[in-house]
C-alpha positions as CSV (number, residue, x, y, z in Angstrom):
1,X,0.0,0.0,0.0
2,X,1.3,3.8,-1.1
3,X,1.3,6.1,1.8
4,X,2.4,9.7,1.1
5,X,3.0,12.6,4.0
6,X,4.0,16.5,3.7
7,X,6.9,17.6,5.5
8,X,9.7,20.3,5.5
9,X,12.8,20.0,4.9
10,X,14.1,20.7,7.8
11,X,11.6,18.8,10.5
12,X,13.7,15.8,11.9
13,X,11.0,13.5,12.7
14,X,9.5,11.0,10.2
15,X,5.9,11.9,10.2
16,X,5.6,7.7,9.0
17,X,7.1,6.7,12.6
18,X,6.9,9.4,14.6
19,X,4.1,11.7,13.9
20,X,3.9,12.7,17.5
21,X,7.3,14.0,17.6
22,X,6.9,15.7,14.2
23,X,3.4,16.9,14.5
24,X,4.8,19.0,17.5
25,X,8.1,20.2,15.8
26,X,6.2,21.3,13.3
27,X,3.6,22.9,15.1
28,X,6.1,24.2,17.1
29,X,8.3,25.6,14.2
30,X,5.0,27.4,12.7
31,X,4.6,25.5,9.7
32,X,1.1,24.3,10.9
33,X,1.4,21.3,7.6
34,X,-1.2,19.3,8.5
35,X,-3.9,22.6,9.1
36,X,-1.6,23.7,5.5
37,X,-2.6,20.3,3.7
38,X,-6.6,20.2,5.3
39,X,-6.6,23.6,3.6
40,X,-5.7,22.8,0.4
41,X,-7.5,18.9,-0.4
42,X,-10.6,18.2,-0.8
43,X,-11.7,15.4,1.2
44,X,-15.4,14.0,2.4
45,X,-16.2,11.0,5.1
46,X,-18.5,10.6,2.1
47,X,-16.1,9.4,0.1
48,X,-13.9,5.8,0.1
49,X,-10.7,5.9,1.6
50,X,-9.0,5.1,-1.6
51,X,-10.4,8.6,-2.9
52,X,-9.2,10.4,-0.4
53,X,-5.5,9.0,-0.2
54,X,-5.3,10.1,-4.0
55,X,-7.0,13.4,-3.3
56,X,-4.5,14.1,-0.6
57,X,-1.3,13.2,-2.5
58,X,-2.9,15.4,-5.5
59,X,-3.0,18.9,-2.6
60,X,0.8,17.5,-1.4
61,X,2.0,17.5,-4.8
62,X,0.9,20.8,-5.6
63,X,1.9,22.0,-2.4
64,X,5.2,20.9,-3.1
65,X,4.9,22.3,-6.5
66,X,4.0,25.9,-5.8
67,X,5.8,27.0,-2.3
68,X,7.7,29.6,-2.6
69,X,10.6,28.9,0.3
70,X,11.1,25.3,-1.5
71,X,10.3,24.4,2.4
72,X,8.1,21.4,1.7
73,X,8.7,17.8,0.6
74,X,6.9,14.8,-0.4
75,X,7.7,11.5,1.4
76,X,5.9,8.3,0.2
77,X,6.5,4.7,1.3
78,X,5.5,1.6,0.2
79,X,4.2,-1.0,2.2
């Protein structure tokens, strides 16, 4: 199964295996990604979870895309 997560480039913590720790660097930092990426996607409870993943990776990649500090990444891993 693809998984994909936003991040920064400079937040130690791998949102993957430690989204505690990340969530609150982040939050801590200002970046505020997760509020960034709710933002930005267009998700429902209406819709399958499989809609939503690909919905979500569509906002990260143009989040990625069109940040002007080049302060965001994409991670994705594979189960």
């Amino acid at each position: 199964m693809r998984k994909v997560a936003l991040t920064t480039i400079d937040n130690p913590f791998n949102p993957f295996d430690q989204f505690d720790q990340w969530y609150n660097w982040d939050v801590s930092n200002g970046y505020n990604s997760c509020s960034y990426l709710d933002k930005v996607s267009y998700t429902s409870e209406a819709l399958p979870d499989s809609e939503n993943q690909v919905e979500i990776e569509r906002a990260i990649d143009e989040i990625v895309e069109f940040n002007p500090l080049k302060i965001y990444k994409k991670l994705v891993r594979e189960d």
